[in-house]
ZAMARGU-4260 file (C-alpha; in steps of 0.2 Angstrom, whole numbers, plus 5000, padded with zeros to 4 digits):
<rodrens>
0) 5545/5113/4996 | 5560/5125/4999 | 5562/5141/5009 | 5570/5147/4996 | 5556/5155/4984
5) 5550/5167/4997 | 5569/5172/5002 | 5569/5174/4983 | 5554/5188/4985 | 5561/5196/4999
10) 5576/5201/4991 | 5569/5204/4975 | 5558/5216/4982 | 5573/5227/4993 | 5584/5226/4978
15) 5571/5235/4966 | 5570/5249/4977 | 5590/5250/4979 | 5592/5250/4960 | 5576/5264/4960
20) 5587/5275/4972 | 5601/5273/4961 | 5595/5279/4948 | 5595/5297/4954 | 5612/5303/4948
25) 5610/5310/4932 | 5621/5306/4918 | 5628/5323/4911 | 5634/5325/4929 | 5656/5323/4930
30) 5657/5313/4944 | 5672/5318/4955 | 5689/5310/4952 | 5690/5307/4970 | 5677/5293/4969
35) 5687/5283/4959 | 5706/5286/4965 | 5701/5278/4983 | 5705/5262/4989 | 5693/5253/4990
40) 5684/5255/5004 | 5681/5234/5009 | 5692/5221/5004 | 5692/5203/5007 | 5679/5198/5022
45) 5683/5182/5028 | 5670/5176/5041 | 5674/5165/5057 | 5671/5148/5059 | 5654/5148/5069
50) 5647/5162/5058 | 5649/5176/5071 | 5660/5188/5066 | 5666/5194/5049 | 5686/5199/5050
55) 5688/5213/5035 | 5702/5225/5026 | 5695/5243/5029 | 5702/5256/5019 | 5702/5274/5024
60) 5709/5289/5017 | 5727/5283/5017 | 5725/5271/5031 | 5722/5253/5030 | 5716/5243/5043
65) 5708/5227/5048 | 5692/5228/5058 | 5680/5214/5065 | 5659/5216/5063 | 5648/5204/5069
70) 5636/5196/5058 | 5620/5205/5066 | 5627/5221/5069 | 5636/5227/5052 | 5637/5246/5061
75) 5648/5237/5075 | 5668/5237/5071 | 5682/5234/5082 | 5697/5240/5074 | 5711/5228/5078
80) 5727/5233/5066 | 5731/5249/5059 | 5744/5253/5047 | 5750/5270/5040 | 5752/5275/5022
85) 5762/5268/5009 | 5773/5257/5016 | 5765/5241/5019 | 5753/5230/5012 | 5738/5218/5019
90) 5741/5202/5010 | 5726/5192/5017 | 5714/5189/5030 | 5711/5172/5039 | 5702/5164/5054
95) 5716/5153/5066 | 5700/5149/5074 | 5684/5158/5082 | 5691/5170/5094 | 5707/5177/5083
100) 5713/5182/5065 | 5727/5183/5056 | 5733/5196/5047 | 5747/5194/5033 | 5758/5209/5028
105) 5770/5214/5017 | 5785/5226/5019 | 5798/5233/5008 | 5815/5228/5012 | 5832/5232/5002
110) 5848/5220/5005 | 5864/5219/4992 | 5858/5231/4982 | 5842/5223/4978 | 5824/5226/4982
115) 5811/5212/4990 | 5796/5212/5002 | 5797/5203/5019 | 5780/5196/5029 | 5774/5196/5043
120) 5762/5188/5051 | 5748/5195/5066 | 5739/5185/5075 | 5723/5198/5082 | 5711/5193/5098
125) 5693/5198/5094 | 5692/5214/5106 | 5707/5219/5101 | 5716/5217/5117 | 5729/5206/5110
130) 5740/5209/5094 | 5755/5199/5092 | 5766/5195/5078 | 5771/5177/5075 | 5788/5179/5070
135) 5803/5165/5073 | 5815/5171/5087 | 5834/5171/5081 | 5851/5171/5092 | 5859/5186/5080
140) 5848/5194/5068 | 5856/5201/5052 | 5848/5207/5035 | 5851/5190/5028 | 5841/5181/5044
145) 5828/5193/5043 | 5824/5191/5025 | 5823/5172/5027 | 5813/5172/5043 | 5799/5179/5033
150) 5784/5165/5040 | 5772/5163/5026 | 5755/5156/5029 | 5754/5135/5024 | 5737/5129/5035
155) 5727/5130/5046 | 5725/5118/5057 | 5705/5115/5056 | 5708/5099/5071 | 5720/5111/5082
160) 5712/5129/5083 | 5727/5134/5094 | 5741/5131/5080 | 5744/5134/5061 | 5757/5128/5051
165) 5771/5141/5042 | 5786/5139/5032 | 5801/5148/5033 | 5817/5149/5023 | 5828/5140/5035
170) 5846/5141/5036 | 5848/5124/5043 | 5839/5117/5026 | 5850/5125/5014 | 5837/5143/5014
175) 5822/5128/5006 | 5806/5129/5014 | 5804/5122/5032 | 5788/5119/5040 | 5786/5126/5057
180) 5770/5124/5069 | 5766/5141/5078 | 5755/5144/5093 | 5743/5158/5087 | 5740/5163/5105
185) 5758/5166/5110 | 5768/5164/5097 | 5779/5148/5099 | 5787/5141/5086 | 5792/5122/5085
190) 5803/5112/5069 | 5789/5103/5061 | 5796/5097/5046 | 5815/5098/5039 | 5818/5103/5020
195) 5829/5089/5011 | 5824/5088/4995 | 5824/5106/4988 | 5808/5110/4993 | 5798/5125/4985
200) 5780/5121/4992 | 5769/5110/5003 | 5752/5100/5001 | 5743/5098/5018 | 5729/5088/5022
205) 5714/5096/5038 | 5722/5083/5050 | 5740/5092/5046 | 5749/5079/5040 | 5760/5086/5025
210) 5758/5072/5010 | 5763/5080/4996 | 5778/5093/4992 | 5785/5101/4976 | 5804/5102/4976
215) 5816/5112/4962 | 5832/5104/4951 | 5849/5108/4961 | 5852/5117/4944 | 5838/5132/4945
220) 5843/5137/4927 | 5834/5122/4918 | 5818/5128/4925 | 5814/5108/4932 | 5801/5103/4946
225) 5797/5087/4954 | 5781/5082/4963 | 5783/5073/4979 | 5769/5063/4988 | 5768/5049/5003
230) 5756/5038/5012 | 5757/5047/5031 | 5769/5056/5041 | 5780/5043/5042 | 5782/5036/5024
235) 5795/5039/5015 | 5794/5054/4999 | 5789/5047/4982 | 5794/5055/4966 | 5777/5057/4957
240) 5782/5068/4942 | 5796/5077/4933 | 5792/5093/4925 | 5803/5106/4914 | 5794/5122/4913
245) 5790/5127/4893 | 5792/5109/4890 | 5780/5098/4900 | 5761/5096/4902 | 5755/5109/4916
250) 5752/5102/4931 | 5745/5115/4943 | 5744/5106/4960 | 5725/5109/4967 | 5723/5098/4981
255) 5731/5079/4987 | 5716/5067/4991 | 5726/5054/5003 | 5712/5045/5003 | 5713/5038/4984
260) 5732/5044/4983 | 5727/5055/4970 | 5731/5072/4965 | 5719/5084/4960 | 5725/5096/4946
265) 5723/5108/4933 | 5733/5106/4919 | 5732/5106/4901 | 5734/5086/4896 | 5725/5078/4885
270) 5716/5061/4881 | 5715/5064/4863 | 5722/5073/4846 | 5710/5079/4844 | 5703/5090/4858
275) 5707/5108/4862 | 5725/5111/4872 | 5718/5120/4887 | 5719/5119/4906 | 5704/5106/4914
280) 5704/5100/4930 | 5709/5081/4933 | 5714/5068/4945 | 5730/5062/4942 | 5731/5043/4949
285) 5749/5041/4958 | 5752/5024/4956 | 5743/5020/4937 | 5750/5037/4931 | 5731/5040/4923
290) 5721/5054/4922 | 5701/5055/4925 | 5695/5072/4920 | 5682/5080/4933 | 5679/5097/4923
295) 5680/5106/4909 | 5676/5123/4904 | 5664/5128/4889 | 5669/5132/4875 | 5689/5137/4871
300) 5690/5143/4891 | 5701/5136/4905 | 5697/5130/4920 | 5707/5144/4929 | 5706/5135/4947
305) 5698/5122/4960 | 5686/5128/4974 | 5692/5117/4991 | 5682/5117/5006 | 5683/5109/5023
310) 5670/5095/5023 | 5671/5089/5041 | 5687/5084/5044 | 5693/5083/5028 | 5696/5096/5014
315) 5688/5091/4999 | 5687/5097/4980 | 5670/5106/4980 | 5668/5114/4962 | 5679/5125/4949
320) 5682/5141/4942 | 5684/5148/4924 | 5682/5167/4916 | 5672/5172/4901 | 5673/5187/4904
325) 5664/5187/4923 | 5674/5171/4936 | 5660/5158/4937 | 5661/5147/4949 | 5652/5128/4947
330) 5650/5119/4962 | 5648/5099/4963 | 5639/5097/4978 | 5619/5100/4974 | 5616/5112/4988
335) 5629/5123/4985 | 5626/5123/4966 | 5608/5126/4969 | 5611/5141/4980 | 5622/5147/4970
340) 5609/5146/4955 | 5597/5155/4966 | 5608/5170/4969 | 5615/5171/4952 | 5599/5170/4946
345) 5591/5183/4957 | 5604/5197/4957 | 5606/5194/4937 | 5586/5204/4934 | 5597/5219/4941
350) 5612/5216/4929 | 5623/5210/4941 | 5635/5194/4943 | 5632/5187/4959 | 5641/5171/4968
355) 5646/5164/4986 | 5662/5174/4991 | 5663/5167/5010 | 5655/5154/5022 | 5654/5147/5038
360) 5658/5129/5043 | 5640/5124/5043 | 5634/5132/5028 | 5621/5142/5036 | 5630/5159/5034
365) 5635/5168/5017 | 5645/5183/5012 | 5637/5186/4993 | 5647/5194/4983 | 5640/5206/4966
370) 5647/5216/4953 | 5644/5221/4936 | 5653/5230/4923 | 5644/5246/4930 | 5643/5243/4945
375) 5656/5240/4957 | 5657/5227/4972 | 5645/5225/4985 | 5644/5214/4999 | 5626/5204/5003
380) 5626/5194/5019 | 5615/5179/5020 | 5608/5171/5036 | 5601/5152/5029 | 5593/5148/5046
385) 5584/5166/5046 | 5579/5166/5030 | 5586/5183/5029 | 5599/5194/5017 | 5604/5211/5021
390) 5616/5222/5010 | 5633/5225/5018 | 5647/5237/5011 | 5654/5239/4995 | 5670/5244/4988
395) 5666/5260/4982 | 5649/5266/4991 | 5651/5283/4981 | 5650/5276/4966 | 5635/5264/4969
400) 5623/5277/4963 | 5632/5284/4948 | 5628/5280/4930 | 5643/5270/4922 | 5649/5266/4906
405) 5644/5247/4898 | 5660/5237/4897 | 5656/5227/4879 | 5665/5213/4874 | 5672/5213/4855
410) 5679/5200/4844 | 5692/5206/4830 | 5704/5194/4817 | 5722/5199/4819 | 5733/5204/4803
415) 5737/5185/4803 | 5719/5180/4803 | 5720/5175/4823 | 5704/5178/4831 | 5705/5187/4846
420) 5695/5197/4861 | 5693/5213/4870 | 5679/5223/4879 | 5675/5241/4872 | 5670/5256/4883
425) 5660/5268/4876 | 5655/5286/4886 | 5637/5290/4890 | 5631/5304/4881 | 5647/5308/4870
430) 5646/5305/4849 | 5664/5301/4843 | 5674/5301/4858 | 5692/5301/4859 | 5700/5286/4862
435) 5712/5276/4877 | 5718/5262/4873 | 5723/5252/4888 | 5732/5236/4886 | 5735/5224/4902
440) 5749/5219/4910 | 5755/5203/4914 | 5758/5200/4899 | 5754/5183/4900 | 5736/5189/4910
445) 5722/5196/4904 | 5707/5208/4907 | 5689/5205/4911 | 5674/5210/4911 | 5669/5219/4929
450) 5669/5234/4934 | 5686/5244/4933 | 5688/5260/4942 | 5703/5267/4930 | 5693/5262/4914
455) 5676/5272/4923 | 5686/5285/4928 | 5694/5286/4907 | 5677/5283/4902 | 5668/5298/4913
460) 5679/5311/4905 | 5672/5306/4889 | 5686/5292/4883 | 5681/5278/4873 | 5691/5264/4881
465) 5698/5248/4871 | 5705/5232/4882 | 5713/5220/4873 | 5718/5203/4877 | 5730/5202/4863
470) 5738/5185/4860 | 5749/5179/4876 | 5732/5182/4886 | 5727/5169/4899 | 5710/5160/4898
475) 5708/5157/4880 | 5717/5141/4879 | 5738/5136/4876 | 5736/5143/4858 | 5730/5158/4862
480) 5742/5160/4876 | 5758/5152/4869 | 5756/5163/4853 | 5763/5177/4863 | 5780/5168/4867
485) 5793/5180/4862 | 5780/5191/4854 | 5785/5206/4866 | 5786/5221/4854 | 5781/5212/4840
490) 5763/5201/4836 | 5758/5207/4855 | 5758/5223/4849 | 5752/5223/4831 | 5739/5215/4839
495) 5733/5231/4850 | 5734/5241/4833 | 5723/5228/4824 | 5710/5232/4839 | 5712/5251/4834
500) 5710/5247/4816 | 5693/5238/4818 | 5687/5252/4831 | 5690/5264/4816 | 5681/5253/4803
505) 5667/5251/4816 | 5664/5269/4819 | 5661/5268/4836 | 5676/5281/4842 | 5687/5294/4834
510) 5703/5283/4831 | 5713/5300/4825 | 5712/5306/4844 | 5720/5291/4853 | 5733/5288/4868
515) 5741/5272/4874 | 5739/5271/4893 | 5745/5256/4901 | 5755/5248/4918 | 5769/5235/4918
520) 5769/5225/4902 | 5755/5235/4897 | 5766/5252/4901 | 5780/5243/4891 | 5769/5242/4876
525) 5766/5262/4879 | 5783/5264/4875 | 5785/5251/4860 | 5771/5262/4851 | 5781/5280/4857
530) 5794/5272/4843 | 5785/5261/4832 | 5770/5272/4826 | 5776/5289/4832 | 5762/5296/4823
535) 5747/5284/4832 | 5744/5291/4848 | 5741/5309/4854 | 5752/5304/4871 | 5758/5289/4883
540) 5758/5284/4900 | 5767/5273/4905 | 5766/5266/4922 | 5777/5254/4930 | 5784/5251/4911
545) 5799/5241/4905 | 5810/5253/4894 | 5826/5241/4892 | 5822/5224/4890 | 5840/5218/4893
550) 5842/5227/4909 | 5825/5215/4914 | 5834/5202/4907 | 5846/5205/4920 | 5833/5206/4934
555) 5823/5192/4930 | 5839/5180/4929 | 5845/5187/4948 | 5826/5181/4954 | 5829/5165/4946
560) 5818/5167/4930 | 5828/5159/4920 | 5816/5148/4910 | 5804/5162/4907 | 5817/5173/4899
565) 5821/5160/4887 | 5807/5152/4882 | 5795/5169/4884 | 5804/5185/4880 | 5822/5182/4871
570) 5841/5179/4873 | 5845/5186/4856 | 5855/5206/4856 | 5848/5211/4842 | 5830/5206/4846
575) 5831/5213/4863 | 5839/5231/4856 | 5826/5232/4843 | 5812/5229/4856 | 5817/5241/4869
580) 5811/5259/4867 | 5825/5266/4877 | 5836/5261/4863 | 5823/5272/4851 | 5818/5288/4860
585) 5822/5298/4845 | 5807/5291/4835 | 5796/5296/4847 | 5784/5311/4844 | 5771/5309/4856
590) 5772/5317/4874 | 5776/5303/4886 | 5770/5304/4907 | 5781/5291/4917 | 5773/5284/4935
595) 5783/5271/4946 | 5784/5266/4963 | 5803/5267/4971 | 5803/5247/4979 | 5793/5239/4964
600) 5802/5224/4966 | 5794/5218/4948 | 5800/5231/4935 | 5814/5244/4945 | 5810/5263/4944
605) 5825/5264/4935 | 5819/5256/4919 | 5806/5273/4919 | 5820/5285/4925 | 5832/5281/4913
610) 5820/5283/4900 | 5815/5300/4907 | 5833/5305/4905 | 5833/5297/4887 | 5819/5307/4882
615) 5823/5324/4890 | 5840/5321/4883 | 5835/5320/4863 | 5822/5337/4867 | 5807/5326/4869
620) 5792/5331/4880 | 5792/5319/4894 | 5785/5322/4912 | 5791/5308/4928 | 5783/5305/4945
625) 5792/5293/4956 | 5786/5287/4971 | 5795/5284/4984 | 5785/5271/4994 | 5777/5263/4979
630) 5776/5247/4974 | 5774/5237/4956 | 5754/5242/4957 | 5744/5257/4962 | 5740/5249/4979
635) 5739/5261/4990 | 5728/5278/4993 | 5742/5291/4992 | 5750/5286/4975 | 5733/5278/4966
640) 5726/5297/4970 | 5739/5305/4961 | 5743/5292/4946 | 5726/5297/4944 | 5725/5317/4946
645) 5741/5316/4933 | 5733/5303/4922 | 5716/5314/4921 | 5727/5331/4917 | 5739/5324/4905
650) 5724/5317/4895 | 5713/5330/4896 | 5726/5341/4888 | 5733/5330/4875 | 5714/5322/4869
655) 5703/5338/4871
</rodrens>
């Protein structure tokens, strides 16, 4: 027998007295903005490889930093990175090995009158004595060599604790992809492979032997790819595969097994007609060109990833991942599919999805991670050994107690009979609400299930919230998501008033009292409905929003997004005149607020300035905030705190 049934009562019995406690906020009570317009306060803990020490993103007021706790001692931090507001961005977390961490960030960084991010890499000792960055010494250093010396993260070496393996845009190959080993402990760099073929991206196996690469056409336009794989170090590159993006099978690179010379993949190939056109996980064999499938999802759902783990010496394909609604992860190997059972099973009596988020190398250390549609993250740690699971931090501790809204999911038939989804957010104790409806950005995304803290904050002020995943959404299958091909302005968003039209015929909300909230893609659609139905929506918000789709055009094609904006969006005039709304602001009835970050390098913050001046121009009520260090999302304390301070007013005035 087990230990595992009397681990099973002990936390049964402590998380019955959590979820009693939590219950003591009443519901009529408004629960302060400033609970939800925090970063939140944990973000991606990463534990070391011997279980010790748990290397996390702490966010504080407008302060972000990286601290290190020990397993045992959750009350312990040592603080070993601190950055200010606004400018820059944690990336990610990872462990070089036992005794340091490495931190990536982001900056902003203009150049020829264009806007990118840089990173940087830390490297962080345990006690905080020793911070260095790990960044590639140059003779003569200009914008254009400190752009391309931006090291990124490729592996860690898991047989060479002292090194990890970057790539940098190096000069000498043409600005491709050059692989460069780095000493984490004082920063040497050394040449570790040359870029000849175009290289975009590397496969690297746990001994460090790079095996498989993926390389771009000399002509970046066509939007072609090749897939490159070779025996060992030595071995000449083979071309595996040609791709033409919008034109070939997927083929989603998971992992290269040099074992069996075979590639793991997700893509959406299929054996027979007859089966769905969706993303499953396969091995592709190099030499016979054959496919074995490994997983499928249920149902119409994709298999959105492979979980990889180091196994030894080797990294090997350990499970999957797929989203209905709530990212399940199934595991192949019996004992971590069992313990995940076990846990999903246990915290699910209290409502909440539960699965493995972190662990050690000898699995006997686990960082769980929870969440509902109520309830937002919280950490659990789990000692295997010790039989023992204490509660850690969450992401928004103020909100732990408070009685949120149920997120429910809702099935609707488009005007052209597609069946489609969304999730429904109804406020506790309000008949009739008025309405938000807040479509997600992408486009070619979608929206889940967990707990959101813009839909909670809507839903607290007594808003009805609709989510749709409209067609274009990710997830659902190729049909459902190729349906949305050069669909912006057009079935995308008819799509979004169909949902509003089955909310009315449902009588769940007060349809008549409605805005249109929504960022990028989803902020572009805000606008579409300022000019298409005028007389729909009480207001709009619009928050990193497209308002001229040939001056994206234009963008796009300067990064290289060729392919996208052909096969995606449109290269006809008319098309793209009719589908912008800076090209129909007179139509517009409906009070519009503008948010945007000055170095989004996704969407400019001109797109929502010009509108502005459009608007104000034909004597139409439009409001702006620009901010100055924000980026494409709502990432940091300072601006998320006032995008949501201006949201909360602006509706309360329009929706009352």
């Amino acid at each position: 027998m087990t230990r595992m049934p009397n681990f099973v009562f002990i936390l049964a019995m402590s998380l019955i007295a959590m979820f009693a406690t939590h219950q003591a906020m009443a519901q009529g009570q408004l629960i302060p903005l400033e609970h939800f317009n925090q970063m939140p306060m944990v973000q991606m803990p990463a534990i070391s490889p011997d279980g010790k020490n748990i290397a996390v993103i702490v966010n504080q007021g407008e302060f972000t930093q990286v601290a290190l706790i020990p397993f045992e001692n959750a009350r312990k931090m040592t603080y070993v990175l601190k950055l200010g507001a606004e400018k820059y961005r944690i990336d990610n977390l990872a462990w070089a090995n036992n005794e340091r961490v490495l931190v990536t960030v982001s900056q902003p960084f203009a150049m020829q009158g264009m806007r990118y991010r840089t990173s940087h890499i830390y490297s962080a000792k345990l006690d905080g004595s020793s911070v260095l960055e790990l960044r590639r010494k140059t003779r003569k250093e200009t914008q254009l060599t400190f752009y391309f010396n931006s090291p990124n993260l490729l592996s860690l070496l898991e047989e060479d604790s002292d090194h990890i393996l970057v790539t940098i845009q190096d000069p000498r190959d043409n600005n491709y992809s050059s692989v460069f080993k780095v000493n984490v402990n004082n920063g040497d760099y050394e040449k570790y492979l040359p870029n000849s073929k175009r290289i975009v991206d590397w496969g690297v196996t746990s001994k460090g032997e790079v095996l498989l690469a993926i390389g771009v056409d000399k002509d970046y336009k066509k939007g072609v790819s090749y897939i490159y794989t070779r025996k060992d170090s030595d071995a000449d590159w083979k071309l595996v595969k040609t791709l033409e993006d919008y034109k070939s099978e997927t083929f989603s690179v998971e992992l290269y097994d040099e074992i069996n010379n075979t590639i793991i993949i997700t893509s959406d190939h299929r054996t027979k007609k007859g089966d769905v056109i969706k993303q499953r996980l396969w091995r592709y064999e190099i030499n016979s060109g054959k496919y074995q499938l490994l997983a499928d999802a249920p149902d119409d759902y994709d298999v959105t990833g492979a979980i990889t783990r180091l196994q030894g010496t080797r990294r090997d394909l350990i499970g999957y991942t797929y989203n209905d609604g709530f990212e399940r992860f199934v595991y192949f190997d019996k004992d971590s599919d069992l313990l995940a059972q076990e846990i999903r099973g246990i915290f699910a009596k209290n409502g909440l999805q539960a699965g493995l988020y972190d662990w050690d190398s000898t699995k006997q250390r686990y960082i769980i991670s929870t969440l509902s549609d109520t309830k937002p993250a919280k950490f659990y740690l789990f000692d295997k050994k010790a039989n023992k699971l204490s509660p850690w931090y969450g992401q928004y501790p103020h909100l732990e107690k408070a009685a949120m809204a149920k997120v429910q999911p809702f099935m609707f038939e488009a005007r052209d009979g597609m069946v489609l989804h969304g999730y429904l957010t109804l406020p506790n104790g309000v008949k009739n609400p008025p309405v938000v409806l807040y479509p997600h950005g992408g486009p070619f995304a979608r929206d889940s299930q967990y707990f959101d803290p813009f839909v909670q904050m809507f839903a607290s002020r007594g808003f009805a919230v609709v989510q749709v995943n409209f067609r274009g959404s990710t997830g659902y299958g190729n049909v459902y998501q190729t349906s949305g091909y050069k669909q912006w302005g057009k079935k995308m968003q008819t799509d979004l008033l169909d949902a509003m039209d089955w909310l009315k015929q449902s009588g769940q909300a007060n349809t008549d009292k409605a805005c249109i909230v929504g960022a990028s893609y989803g902020g572009y659609a805000a606008l579409v409905a300022g000019y298409q139905t005028p007389n729909k929506f009480k207001c709009i918000v619009s928050i990193a929003g497209i308002s001229d789709i040939q001056g994206q055009i234009n963008h796009w094609k300067r990064r290289g997004s060729y392919s996208y904006v052909r096969n995606a969006v449109s290269e006809d005039a008319k098309d793209i005149e009719a589908i912008s709304p800076l090209k129909h602001v007179n139509a517009f009835k409906a009070p519009v607020l503008l948010i945007h970050g000055k170095v989004d390098l996704r969407v400019s913050y001109r797109q929502s300035e010009q509108m502005f001046d459009a608007l104000e121009d034909a004597g139409k009520k439009v409001e702006i905030e620009l901010f100055d260090f924000g980026t494409h999302n709502l990432d940091d304390a300072a601006n998320r705190k006032k995008a949501m301070e201006l949201m909360d007013a602006f509706l309360r005035k329009y929706l009352k």
